[in-house]
C-alpha positions in Angstrom: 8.4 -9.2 -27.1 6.9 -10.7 -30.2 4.4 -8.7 -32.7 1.4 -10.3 -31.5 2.6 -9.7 -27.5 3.1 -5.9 -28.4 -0.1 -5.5 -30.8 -2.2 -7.0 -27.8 -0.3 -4.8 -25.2 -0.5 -1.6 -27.3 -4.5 -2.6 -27.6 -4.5 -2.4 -23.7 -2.5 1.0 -23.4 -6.0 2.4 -24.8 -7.8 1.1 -21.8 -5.4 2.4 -19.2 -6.4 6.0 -18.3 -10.0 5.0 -18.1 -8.6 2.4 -15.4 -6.5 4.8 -13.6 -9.4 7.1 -13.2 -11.4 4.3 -11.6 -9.2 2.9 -9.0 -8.0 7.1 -8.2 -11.8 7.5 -7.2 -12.3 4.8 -5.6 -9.5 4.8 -3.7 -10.5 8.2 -2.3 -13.5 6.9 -1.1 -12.2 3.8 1.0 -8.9 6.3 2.0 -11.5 9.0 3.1 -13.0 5.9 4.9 -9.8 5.3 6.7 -9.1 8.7 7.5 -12.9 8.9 9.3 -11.9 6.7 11.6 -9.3 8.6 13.3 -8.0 5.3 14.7 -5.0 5.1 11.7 -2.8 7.4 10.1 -2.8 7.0 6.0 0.2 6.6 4.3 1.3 9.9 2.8 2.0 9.9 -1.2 5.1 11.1 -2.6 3.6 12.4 -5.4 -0.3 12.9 -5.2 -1.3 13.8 -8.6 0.6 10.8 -9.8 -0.6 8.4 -7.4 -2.0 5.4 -9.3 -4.6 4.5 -6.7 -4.4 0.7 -6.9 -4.4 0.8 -2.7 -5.2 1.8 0.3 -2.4 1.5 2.9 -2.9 3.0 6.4 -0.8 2.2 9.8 -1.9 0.7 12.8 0.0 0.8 16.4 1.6 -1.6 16.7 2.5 -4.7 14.4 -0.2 -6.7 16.9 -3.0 -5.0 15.6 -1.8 -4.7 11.5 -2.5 -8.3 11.7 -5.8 -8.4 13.9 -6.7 -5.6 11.2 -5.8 -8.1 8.6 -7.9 -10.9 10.0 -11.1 -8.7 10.4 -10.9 -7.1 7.2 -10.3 -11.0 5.6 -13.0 -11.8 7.3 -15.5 -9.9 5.6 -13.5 -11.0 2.0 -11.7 -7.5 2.0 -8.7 -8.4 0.2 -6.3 -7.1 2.8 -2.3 -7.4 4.1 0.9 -6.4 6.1 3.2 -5.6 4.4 5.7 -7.1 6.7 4.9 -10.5 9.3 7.8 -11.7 11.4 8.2 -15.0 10.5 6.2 -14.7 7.2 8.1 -14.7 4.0 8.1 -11.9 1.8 10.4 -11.3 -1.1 9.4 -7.7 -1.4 11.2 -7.4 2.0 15.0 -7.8 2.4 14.4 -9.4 5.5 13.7 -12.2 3.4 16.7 -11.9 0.9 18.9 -14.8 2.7 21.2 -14.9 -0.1 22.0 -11.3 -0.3 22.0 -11.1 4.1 24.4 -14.2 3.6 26.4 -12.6 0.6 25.9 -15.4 -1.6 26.4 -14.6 -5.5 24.9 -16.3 -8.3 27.5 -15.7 -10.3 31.0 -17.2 -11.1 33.4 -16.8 -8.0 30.4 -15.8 -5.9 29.6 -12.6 -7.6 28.3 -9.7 -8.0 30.1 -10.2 -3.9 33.5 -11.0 -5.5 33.6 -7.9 -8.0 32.8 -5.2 -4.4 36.2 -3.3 -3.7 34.9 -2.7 -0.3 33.5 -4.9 2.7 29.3 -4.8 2.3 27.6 -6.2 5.0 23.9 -6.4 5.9 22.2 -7.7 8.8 18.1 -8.2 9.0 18.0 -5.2 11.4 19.6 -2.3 9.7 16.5 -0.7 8.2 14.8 -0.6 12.0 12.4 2.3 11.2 11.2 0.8 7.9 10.6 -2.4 9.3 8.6 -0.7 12.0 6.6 0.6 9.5 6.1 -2.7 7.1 5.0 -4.2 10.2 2.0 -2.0 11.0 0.8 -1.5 7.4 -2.4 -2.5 6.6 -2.4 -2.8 2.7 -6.2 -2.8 0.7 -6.1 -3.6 -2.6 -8.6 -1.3 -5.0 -10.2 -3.3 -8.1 -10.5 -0.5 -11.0 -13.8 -3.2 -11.9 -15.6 -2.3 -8.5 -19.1 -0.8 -8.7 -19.8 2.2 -7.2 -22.0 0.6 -4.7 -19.5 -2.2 -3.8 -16.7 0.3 -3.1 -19.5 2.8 -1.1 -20.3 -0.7 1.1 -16.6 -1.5 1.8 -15.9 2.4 2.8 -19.1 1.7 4.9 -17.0 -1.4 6.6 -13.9 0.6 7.0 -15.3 3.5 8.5 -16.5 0.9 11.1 -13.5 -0.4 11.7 -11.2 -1.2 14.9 -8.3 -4.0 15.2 -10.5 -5.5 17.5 -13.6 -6.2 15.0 -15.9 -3.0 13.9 -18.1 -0.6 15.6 -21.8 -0.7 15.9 -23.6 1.4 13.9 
């Protein structure tokens, strides 16, 4: 990192825990939101306190409904996701890792697979109960730059809604 990169950088640290703060309280609002519902279960944090906050992530039924989800929420701009489509790519998942499935190395004389002293294999299927949850989690992003009435009005929507659209109020 050069001087300048790391003088700018260390000028941003400064702004952090003002930013944390934000997106922490407004992602208790839109999570409270969620939880009103009753229709999703929230994902559980590891470690509460130390949450960031930068989203809300809650689970549907079935993967069917994470992505009706998706397309209601999108369709009111809410900038929403699954965290895992069949059939869409996504490097976060190792699904999607076709050199690693197929054992395919970078490296000279195919490593790092040449430097294992064991057989490794990995098929797209051996992490069923995670991809079972990637597949019905709805992800929200939280913008620390929302204003208190913008986040109140997109609680509003997701207190509203269903896969299928949102209730009547």
């Amino acid at each position: 990192m050069s001087h300048l990169a790391a003088a700018v950088a260390l000028s941003q640290l400064g702004r952090l825990p003002d930013l944390v703060a934000r997106m922490r309280t407004r992602h208790a609002v839109l999570a409270d939101a969620v939880a009103s519902t009753q229709r999703y279960e929230l994902r559980t944090a590891a470690d509460p306190k130390g949450q960031l906050g930068n989203s809300v992530v809650f689970f549907t039924d079935t993967p069917e409904r994470a992505v009706s989800t998706r397309r209601v929420l999108r369709q009111q701009n809410v900038p929403a996701h699954v965290l895992y489509v069949d059939g869409e790519h996504n490097w976060r998942v190792y699904r999607c890792w076709h050199d690693v499935l197929a054992k395919r190395g970078r490296g000279p004389g195919n490593f790092p697979w040449s430097a294992a002293k064991r057989d490794i294999s990995y098929h797209p299927d051996m992490c069923a109960r995670s991809l079972s949850l990637l597949r019905r989690a709805v992800h929200v992003d939280v913008n620390p730059h929302w204003s208190e009435p913008a986040t109140d009005a997109l609680a509003c929507l997701l207190s509203r809604l269903t896969p299928d659209g949102f209730v009547a109020r």
